[in-house]
C-alpha atoms as one frame of an Amber mdcrd trajectory, in Angstrom:
protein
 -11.137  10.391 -12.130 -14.581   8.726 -12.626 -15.486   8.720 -16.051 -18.789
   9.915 -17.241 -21.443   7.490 -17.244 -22.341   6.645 -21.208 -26.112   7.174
 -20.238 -25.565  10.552 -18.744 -25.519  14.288 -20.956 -22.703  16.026 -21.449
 -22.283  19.528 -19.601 -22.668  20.892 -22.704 -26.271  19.400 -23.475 -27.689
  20.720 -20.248 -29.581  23.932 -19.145 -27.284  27.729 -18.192 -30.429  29.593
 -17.758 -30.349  28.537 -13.348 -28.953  30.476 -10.721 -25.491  30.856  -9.939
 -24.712  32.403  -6.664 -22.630  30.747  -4.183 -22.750  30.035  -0.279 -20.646
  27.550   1.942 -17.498  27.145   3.895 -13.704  26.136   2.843 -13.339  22.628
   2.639  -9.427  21.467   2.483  -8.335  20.172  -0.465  -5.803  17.587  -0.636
  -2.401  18.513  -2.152  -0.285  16.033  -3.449   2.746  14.657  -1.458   5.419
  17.224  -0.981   3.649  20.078  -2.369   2.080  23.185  -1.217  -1.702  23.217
  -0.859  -2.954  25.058  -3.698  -5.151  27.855  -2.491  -8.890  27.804  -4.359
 -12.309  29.379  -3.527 -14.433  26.249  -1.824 -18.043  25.624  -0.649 -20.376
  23.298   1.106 -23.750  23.068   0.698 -25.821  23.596   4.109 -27.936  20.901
   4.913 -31.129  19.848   3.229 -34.397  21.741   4.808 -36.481  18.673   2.867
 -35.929  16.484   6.345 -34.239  13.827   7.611 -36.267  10.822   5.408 -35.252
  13.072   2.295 -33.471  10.832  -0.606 -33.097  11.068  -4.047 -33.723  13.599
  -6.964 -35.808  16.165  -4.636 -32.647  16.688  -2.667 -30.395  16.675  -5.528
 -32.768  19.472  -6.925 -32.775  21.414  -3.836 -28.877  21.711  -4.033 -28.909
  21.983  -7.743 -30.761  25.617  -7.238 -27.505  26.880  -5.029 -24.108  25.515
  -7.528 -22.128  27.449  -9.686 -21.275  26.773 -13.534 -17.552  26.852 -12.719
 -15.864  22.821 -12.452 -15.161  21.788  -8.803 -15.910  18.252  -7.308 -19.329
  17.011  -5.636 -19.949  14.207  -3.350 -23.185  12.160  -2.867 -24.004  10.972
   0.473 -26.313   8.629   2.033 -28.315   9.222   5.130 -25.638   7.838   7.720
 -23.119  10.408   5.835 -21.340   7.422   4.031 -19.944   8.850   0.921 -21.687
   6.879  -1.954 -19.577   8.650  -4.766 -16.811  11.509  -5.952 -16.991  12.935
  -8.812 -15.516  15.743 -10.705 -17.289  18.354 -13.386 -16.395  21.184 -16.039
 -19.732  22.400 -14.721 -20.948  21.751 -10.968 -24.759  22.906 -11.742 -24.871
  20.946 -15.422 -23.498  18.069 -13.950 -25.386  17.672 -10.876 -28.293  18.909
 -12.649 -28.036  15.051 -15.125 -28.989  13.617 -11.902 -31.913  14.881 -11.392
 -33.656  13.252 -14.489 -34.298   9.397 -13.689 -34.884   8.736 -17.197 -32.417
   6.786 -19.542 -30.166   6.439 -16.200 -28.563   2.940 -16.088 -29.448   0.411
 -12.998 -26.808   1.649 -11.216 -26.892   5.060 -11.823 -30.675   5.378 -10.187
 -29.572   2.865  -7.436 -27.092   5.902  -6.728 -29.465   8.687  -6.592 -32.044
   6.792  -4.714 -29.653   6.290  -1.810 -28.112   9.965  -1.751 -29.301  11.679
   1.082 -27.087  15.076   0.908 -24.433  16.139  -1.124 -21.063  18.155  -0.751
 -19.175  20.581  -3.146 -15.476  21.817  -3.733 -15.196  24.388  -6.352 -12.162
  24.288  -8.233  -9.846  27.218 -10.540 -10.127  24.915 -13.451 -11.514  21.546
 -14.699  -7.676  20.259 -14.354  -7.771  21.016 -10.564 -11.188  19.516  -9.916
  -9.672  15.718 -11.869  -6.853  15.652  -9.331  -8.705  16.548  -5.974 -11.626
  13.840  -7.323  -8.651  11.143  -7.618  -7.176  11.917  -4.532 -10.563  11.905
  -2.489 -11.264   8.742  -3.943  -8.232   6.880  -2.849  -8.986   8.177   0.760
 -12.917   8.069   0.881 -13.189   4.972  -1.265 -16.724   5.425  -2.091 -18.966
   2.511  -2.933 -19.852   3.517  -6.538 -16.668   4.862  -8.011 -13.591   2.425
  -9.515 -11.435   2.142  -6.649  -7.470   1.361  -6.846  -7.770  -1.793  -4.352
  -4.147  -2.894  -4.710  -2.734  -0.586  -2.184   1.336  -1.862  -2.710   4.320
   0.395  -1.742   6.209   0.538  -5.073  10.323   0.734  -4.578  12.484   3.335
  -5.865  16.067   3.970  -6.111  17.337   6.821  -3.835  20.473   8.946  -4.623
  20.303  10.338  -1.356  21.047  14.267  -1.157  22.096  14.652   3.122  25.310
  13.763   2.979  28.277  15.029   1.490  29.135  11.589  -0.392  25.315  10.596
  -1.672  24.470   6.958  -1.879  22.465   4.706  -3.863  20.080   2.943  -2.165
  16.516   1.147  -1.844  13.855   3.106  -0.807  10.406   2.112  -0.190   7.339
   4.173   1.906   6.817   7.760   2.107   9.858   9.934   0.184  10.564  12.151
   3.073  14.366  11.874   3.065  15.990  14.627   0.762  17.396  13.050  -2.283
  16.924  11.876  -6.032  13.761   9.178  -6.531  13.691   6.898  -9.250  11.418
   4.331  -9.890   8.695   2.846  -9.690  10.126  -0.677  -9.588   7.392  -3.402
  -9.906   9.680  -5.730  -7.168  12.322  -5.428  -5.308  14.485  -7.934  -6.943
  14.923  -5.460 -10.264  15.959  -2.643  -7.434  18.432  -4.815  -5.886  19.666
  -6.182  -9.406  19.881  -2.463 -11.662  21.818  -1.120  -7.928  24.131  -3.882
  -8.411  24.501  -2.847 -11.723  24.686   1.004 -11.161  27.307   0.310  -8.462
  29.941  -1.167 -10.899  29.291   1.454 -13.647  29.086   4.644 -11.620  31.092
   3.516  -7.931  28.415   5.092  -5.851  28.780   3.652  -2.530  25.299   2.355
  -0.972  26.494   1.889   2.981  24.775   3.662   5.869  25.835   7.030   6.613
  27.279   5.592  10.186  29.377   3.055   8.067  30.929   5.382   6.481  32.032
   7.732   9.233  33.749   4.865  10.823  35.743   3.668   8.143  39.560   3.585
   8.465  40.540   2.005   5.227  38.187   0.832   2.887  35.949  -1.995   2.815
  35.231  -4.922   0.582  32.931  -2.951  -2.170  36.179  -0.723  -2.629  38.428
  -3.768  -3.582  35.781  -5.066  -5.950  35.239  -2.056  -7.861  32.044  -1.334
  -6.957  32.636   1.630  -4.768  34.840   4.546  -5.178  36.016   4.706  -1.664
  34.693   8.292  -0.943  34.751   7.317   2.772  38.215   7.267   2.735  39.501
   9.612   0.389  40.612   7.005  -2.705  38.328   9.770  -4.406  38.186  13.306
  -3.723  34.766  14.626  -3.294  34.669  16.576  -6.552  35.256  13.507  -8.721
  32.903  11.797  -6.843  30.045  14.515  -7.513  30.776  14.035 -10.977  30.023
  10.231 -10.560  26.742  11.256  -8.658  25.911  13.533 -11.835  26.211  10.667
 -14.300  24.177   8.696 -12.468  22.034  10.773 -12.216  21.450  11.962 -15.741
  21.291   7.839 -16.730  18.217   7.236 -14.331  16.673  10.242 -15.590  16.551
   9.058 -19.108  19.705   9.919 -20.721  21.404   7.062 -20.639  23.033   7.610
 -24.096  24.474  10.925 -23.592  26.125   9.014 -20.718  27.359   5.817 -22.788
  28.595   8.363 -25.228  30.435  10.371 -22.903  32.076   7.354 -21.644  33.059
   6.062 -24.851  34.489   9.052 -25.484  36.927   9.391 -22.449  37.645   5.748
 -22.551  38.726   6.516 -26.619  40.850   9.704 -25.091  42.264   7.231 -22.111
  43.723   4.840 -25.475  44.599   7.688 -27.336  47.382   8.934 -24.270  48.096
   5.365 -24.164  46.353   5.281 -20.189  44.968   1.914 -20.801  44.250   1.328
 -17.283  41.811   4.003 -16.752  40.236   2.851 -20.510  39.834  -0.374 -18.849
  37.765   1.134 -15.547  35.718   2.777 -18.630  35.498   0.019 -20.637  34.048
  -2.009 -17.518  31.680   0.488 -16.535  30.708   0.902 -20.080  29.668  -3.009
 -19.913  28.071  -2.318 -16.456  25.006  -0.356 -18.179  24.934  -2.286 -21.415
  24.128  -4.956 -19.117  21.463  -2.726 -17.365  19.957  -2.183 -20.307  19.649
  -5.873 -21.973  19.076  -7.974 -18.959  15.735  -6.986 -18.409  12.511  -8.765
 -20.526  11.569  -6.255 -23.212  13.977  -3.292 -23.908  12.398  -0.799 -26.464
  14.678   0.818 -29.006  12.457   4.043 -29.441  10.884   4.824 -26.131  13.439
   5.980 -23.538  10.416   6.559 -20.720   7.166   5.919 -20.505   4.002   3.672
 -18.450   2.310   1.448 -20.244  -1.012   0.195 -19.156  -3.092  -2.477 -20.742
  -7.012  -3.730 -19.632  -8.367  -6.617 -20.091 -12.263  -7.793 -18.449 -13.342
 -11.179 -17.683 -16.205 -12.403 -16.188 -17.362  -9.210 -14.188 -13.463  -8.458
 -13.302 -10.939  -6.022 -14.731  -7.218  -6.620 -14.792  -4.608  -3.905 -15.555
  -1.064  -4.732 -16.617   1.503  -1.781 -16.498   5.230  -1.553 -17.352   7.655
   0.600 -15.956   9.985   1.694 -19.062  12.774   4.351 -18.044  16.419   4.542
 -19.302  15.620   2.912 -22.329  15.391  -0.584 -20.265  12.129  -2.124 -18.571
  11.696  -1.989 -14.544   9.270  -4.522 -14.760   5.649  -4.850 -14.616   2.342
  -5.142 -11.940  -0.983  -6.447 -12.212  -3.625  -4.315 -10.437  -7.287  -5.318
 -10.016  -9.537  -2.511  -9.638 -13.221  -2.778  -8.003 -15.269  -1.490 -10.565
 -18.997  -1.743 -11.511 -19.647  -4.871 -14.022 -21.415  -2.575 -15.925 -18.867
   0.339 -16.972 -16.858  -0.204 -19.959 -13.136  -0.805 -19.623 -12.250   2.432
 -21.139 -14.176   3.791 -17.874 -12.642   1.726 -15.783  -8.703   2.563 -17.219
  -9.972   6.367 -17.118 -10.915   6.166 -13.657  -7.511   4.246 -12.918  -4.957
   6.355 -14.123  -5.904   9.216 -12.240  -5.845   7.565  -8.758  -2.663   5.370
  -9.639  -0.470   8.663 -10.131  -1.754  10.301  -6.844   1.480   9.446  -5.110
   3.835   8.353  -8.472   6.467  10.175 -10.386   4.503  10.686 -13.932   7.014
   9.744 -16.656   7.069  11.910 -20.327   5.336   9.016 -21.985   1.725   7.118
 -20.775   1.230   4.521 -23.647  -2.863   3.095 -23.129  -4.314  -0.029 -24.987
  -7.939   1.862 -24.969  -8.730   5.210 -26.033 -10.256   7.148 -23.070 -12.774
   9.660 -23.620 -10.746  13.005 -21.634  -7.340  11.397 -22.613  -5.908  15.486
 -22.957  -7.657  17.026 -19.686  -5.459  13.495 -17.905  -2.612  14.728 -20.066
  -2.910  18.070 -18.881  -3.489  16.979 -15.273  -0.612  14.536 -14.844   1.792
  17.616 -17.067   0.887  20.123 -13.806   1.417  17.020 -11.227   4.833  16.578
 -12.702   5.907  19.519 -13.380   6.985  18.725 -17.045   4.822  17.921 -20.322
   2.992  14.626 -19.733   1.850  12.381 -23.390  -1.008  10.017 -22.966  -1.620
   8.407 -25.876  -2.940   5.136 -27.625  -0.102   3.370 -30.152  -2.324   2.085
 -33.333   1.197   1.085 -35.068   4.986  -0.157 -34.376   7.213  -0.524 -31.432
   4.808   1.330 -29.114   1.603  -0.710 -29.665   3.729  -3.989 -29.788   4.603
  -2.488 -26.109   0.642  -2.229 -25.435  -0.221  -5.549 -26.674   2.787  -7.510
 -24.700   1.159  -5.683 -21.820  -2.547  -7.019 -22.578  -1.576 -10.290 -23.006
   0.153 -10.236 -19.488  -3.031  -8.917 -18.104  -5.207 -11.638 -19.468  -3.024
 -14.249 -18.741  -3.146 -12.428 -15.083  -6.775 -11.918 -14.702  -7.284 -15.673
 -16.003  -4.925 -16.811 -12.908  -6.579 -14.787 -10.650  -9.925 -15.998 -12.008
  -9.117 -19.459 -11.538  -7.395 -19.093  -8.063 -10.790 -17.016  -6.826 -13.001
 -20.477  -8.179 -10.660 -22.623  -6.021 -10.515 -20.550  -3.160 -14.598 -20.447
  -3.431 -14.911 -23.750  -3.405 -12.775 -24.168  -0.663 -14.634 -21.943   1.694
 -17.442 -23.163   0.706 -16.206 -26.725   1.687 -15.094 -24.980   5.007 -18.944
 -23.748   6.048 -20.674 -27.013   4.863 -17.912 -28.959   7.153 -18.262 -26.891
  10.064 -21.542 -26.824   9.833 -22.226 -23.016   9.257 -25.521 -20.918   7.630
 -23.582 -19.922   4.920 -19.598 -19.440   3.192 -17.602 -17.802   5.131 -16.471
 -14.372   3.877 -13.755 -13.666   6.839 -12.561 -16.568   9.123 -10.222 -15.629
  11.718  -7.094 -17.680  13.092  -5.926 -17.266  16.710  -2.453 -18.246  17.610
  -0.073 -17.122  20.718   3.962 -17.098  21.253   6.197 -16.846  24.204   9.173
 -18.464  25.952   8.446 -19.498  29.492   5.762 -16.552  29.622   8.396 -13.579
  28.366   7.883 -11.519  25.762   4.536 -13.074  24.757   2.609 -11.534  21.974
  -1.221 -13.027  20.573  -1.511 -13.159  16.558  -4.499 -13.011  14.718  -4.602
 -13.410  10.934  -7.491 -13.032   8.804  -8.543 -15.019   5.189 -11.307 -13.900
   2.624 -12.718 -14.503  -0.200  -9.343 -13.529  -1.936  -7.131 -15.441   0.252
  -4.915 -13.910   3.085  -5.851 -10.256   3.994  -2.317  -9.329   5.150  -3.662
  -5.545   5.810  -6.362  -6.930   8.671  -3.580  -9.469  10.792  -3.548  -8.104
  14.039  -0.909  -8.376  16.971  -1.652  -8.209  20.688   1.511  -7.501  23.052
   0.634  -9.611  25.860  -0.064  -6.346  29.191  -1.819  -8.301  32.018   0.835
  -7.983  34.694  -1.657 -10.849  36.408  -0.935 -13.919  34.235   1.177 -16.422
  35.363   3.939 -17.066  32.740   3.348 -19.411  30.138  -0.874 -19.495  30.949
  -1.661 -20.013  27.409  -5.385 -19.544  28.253  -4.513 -16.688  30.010  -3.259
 -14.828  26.942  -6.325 -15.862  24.526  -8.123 -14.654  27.301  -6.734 -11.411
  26.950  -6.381 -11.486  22.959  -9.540 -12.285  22.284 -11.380  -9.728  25.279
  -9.452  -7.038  23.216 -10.245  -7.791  19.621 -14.248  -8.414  20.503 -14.554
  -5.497  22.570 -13.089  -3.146  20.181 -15.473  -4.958  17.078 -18.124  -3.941
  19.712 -17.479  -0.695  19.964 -16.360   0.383  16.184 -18.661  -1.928  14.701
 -21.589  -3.103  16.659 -24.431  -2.011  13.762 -22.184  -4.279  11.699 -22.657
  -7.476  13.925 -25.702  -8.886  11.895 -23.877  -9.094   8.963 -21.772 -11.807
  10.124 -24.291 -14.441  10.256 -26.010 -12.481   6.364 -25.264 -15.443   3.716
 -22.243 -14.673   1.809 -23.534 -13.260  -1.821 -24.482 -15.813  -4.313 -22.554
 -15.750  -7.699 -23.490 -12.602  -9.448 -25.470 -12.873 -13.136 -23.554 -11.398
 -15.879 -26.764  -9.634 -17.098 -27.427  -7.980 -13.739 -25.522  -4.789 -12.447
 -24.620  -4.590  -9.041 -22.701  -2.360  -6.801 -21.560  -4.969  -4.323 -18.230
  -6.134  -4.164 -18.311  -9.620  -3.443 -15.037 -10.081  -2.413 -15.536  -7.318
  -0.011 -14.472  -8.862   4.302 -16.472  -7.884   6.704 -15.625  -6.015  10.173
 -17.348  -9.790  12.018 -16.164 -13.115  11.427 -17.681 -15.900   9.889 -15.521
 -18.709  11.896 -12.967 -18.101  14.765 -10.367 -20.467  14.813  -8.426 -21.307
  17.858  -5.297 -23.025  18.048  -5.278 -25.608  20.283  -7.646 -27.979  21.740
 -10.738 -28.220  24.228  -9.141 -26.197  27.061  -8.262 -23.181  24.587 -11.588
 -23.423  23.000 -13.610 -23.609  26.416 -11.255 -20.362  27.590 -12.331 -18.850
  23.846 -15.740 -19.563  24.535 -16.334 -18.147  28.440 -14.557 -14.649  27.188
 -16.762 -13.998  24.344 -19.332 -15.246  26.359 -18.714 -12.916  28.995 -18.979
 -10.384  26.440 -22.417 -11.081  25.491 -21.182 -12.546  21.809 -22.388 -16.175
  21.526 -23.354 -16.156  17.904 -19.552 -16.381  16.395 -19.030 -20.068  15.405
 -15.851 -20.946  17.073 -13.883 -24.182  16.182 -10.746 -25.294  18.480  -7.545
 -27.226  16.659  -5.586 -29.776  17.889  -2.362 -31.106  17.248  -2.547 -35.410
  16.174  -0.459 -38.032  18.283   2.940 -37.243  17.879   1.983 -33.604  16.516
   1.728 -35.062  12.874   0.334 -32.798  10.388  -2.792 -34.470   8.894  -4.535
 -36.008  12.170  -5.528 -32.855  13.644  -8.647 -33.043  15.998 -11.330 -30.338
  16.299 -13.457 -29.418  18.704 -16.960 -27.552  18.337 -18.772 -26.426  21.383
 -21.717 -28.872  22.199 -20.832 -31.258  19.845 -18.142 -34.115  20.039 -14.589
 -33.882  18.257 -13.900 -35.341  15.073 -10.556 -35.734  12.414 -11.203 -35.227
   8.838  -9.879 -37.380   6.249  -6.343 -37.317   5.074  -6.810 -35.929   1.868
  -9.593 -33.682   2.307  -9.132 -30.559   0.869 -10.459 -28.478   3.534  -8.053
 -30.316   6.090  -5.038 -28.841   4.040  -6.609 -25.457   3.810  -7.470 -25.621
   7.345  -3.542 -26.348   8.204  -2.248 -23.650   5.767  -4.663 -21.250   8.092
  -3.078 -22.457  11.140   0.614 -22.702   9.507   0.012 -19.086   8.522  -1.130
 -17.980  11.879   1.869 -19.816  13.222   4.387 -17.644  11.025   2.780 -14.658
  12.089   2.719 -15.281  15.901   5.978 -16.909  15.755   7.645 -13.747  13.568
   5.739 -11.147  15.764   7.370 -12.885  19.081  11.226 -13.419  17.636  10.723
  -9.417  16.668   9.733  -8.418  19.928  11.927 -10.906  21.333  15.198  -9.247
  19.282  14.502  -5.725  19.908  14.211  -6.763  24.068  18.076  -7.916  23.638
  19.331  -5.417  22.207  17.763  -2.735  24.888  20.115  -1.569  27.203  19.674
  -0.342  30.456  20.192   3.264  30.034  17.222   3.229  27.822  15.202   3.308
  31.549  16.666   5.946  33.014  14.681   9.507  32.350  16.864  11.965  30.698
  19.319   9.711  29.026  18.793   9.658  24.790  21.075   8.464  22.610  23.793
  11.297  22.820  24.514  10.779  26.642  23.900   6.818  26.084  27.004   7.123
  23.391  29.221   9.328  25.413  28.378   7.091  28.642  29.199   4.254  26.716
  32.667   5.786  24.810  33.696   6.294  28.635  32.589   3.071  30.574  32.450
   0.475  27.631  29.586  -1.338  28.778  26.555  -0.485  30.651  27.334  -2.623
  33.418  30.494  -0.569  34.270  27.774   2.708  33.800  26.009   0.810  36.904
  28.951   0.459  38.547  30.380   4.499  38.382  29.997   6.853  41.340  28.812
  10.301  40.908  32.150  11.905  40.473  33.027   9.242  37.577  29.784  10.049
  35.994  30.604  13.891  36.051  33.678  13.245  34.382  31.529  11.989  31.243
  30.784  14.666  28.563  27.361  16.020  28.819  26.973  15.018  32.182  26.124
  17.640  34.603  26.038  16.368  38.565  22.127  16.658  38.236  22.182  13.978
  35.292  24.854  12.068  36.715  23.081  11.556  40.305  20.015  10.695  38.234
  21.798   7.751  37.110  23.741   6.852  40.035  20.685   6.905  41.957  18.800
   4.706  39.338  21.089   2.035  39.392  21.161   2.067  43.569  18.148   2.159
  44.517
């Protein structure tokens, strides 16, 4: 959701007296995760007949004459089909129609319709409809002028998985394909790890892999601790154990003291008949979710479930705190930082946010806000058809709830303040980086090249990438080392390789973009001044290539790039000190003579945190590669053989070597095997 622009006219204020017919083609819509696309009437406008140089109001008019009153989405577009901005409307003709009137329009507003070159439409059933498509086009467009969600983090979940006969209870994390109970969000993984812990010794629910438990003879450790029930192996029977499932369920979903009470209960029936041993497995799991529900921060007496969000702005940024509330107990909280205009209020900014952060989240009953939003029921109603159930947003003004808000607030200013402090240092930093290495301007994306191997196998190239905001984890890049020509263990060799794939790719997806490498990094923005430019944005080009290691690396760095007609990316090589310590690094610039920097210079330790980190990465990317090479067998070659025949080949030989060993007849004699299959293999292991 965008929010409507304080400067702009309400549908409502706007002329019904244009036409109204419609034209166009279905456009998809995009449903969300796990649902069915909801079928609606769509169109797109046709092209602009005003020419290709056409911008502004005069095409927004010319589309204007052609839209319906009923809500839907539009998108603006610029002339290389960029899309500039989503937005949603109870009225597609009214509320294009405001943008055809320069007039009162704020800075940014006009900067928006100067640039829009053609425009697209989606017509929507209802207003409701048209909120959840704009949220969801937003996350995947990311236009330049909307609030975008930039913190893209997977949140965990607990699974109760629902495949198996005996579910488990277990950490999930990614896309929720597998069939099963999700609960959640988490804000970390830690509170997963710690509430399963917990849920294990009040409800027994085992949390092994489905393999692990078809193996089991007798049962394992979890069993004799009392953290499992031992379905696996029959210490419960399977009905019993669907009744722990149950209660496990119904306490993640919110009912937690239906389920303490019920407990109580049997464990008062257990003393009653004098069975004090099973009262005491009560009375212990009893404990178990007491201690779920006090070990955790802030645990609210009156609100069972329910998001809380809190904004706070500072200095041109916007921080939002939310806490995760469900069972009665808190799941812990996240700082986001949208990308928003400096010039939209925060209430704009939270409006726009909700929308997009529940595009792929389970929507709890209860959405407590610190600022009144102006369509705070149409998001209600929205996020009540997402779900499935009735959705409340509202804004506490009094008593447990707004003490909730206001605990949140203050987490998000202290937050933003962090993060506003860490951006200053990290400035200066880079800024310390350009003036050392002698560039035009501070670098906005510096580049780290590093390479791993043993004796030449399973070598890999790494390639991390640092911004104005630190590491950007999403951009590291690893090469898998394919030149069947290297020699093992020709270091140059593989940057060679690394770095002809990396620049020839940023040739051919970004060559208009290769300018903007050597533009001077945006100047600190004025607080009176709007902009749409996000300053912390990285560009596709570097600023600075490092490479690690010294003249020899840097001169094979240099002829490749070179060779690919690139000679305007600064490129600085660095060298380990005598005796490898950390401190006297050398570096070498082409043309110019190498040089150490001080001890203490701040830029030298930034410089070795940029080479540590490209260390870590190379180093983890190799060991991976390097693990899953062990553990391939050599079945895994031979065409026709998947895991069933590799089991039942294995089950029958033992090892794989003995597999290599078989004649045809012994091969036959496998399961699965027919003599087709079996000379297959015979003949791949005899060549």
């Amino acid at each position: 959701m965008t929010g409507r622009e304080k400067d702009i006219p309400p549908d409502d204020d706007l002329p019904d007296d244009l036409d109204t017919d419609e034209t166009g083609e279905n456009e998809d819509a995009l449903p969300d995760e796990g649902s069915e696309p909801v079928p609606m009437p769509t169109f797109e406008a046709e092209t602009s007949p005003l020419g290709p140089d056409a911008r502004g109001v005069d095409v927004i008019s010319h589309f204007v004459r052609r839209l319906p009153l009923g809500p839907g989405v539009y998108r603006m577009l610029d002339e290389e089909g960029t899309v500039l901005y989503v937005g949603k409307a109870r009225s597609l003709k009214k509320r294009v129609t405001s943008y055809t009137r320069l007039q009162g329009q704020s800075n940014r507003i006009m900067r928006m319709i100067m640039a829009t070159a053609s425009m697209e439409f989606v017509t929507t059933r209802t207003e409701t409809e048209a909120l959840l498509l704009e949220a969801n086009l937003i996350k995947r467009l990311r236009p330049r002028f909307n609030v975008l969600l930039r913190d893209d983090k997977s949140f965990p979940y607990i699974l109760v998985t629902g495949d198996h006969e005996a579910p488990a209870l277990v950490k999930h994390r990614g896309a929720r394909r597998r069939k099963g109970s999700y609960f959640g969000p988490f804000a970390s993984a830690g509170a997963v790890n710690r509430t399963i812990t917990a849920l294990q010794k009040a409800f027994l629910i085992r949390n092994c892999t489905d393999s692990y438990y078809a193996n089991r003879s007798r049962p394992c450790l979890l069993y004799q601790i009392k953290r499992c029930a031992g379905p696996c192996t029959g210490e419960i029977d399977q009905e019993d154990y669907a009744g722990l499932v149950a209660e496990a369920k119904s306490f993640l979903s919110g009912r937690s003291q239906m389920v303490k009470k019920d407990l109580a209960r049997q464990m008062e029936s257990a003393s009653e008949t004098l069975d004090f041993e099973r009262a005491a497995v009560y009375r212990d799991r009893l404990a178990a979710l007491s201690h779920i529900q006090s070990h955790q921060g802030i645990n609210p007496q009156s609100v069972e479930e329910a998001d809380v969000f809190a904004i706070h702005e500072e200095g041109g940024q916007y921080c939002i705190q939310v806490f995760f509330f469900r069972t009665g107990q808190n799941w812990g909280n996240h700082a986001l930082f949208p990308r928003a205009d400096r010039s939209l209020a925060v209430a704009e900014v939270l409006e726009s946010f909700l929308a997009q952060f529940y595009d792929d989240k389970p929507v709890p009953r209860l959405v407590l806000l610190s600022n009144e939003i102006e369509e705070r029921t149409l998001l209600a109603a929205a996020l009540s058809e997402r779900a499935g159930h009735k959705v409340e947003v509202a804004v506490p003004q009094r008593g447990e709830k707004r003490e909730l808000v206001e605990h949140a607030h203050k987490n998000a200013r202290e937050a933003l303040g962090r993060r506003l402090a860490e951006t200053s240092s990290h400035a200066r930093l880079l800024k310390g980086v350009g003036e050392t290495f002698g560039l035009a301007a501070t670098p906005r994306r510096i580049e780290v090249y590093d390479n791993s191997h043993i004796m030449g196998t399973n070598a890999v190239g790494g390639m991390i990438v640092a911004g104005p905001e630190g590491y950007a984890k999403g951009q590291y890049r690893k090469f898998n080392i394919r030149s069947e020509d290297l020699v093992p263990g020709d270091d140059y060799g593989m940057m060679r390789e690394v770095l002809t794939r990396r620049f020839s790719r940023l040739l051919k997806e970004h060559a208009d973009e290769r300018k903007a490498a050597a533009a001077p990094a945006p100047e600190t923005a004025n607080p009176d001044e709007e902009t749409t430019e996000d300053t912390s944005a990285i560009p596709a080009w570097p600023d600075l290539v490092f490479i690690d290691g010294g003249l020899g690396q840097l001169n094979a760095a240099r002829e490749t790039l070179t060779a690919l007609g690139i000679e305007d990316v600064p490129l600085v090589g660095i060298a380990k000190g005598p005796d490898r310590d950390a401190g006297r690094e050398k570096f070498f610039i082409p043309g110019k003579p190498s040089f150490m920097l001080p001890e203490r210079d701040p830029v030298l330790y930034f410089v070795q945190r940029l080479r540590d980190e490209a260390h870590r990465f190379a180093i983890g990317t190799h060991r991976a590669r390097r693990k899953k090479d062990i553990a391939r067998s050599p079945l895994d070659e031979i065409a026709g053989i998947g895991p069933s025949r590799k089991r039942a080949l294995l089950r029958h030989f033992g090892t794989a070597k003995a597999v290599s060993k078989a004649g045809i007849d012994d091969l036959m004699a496998v399961d699965g095997v027919s003599e087709t299959v079996a000379r297959t293999i015979y003949d791949h292991f005899h060549e």
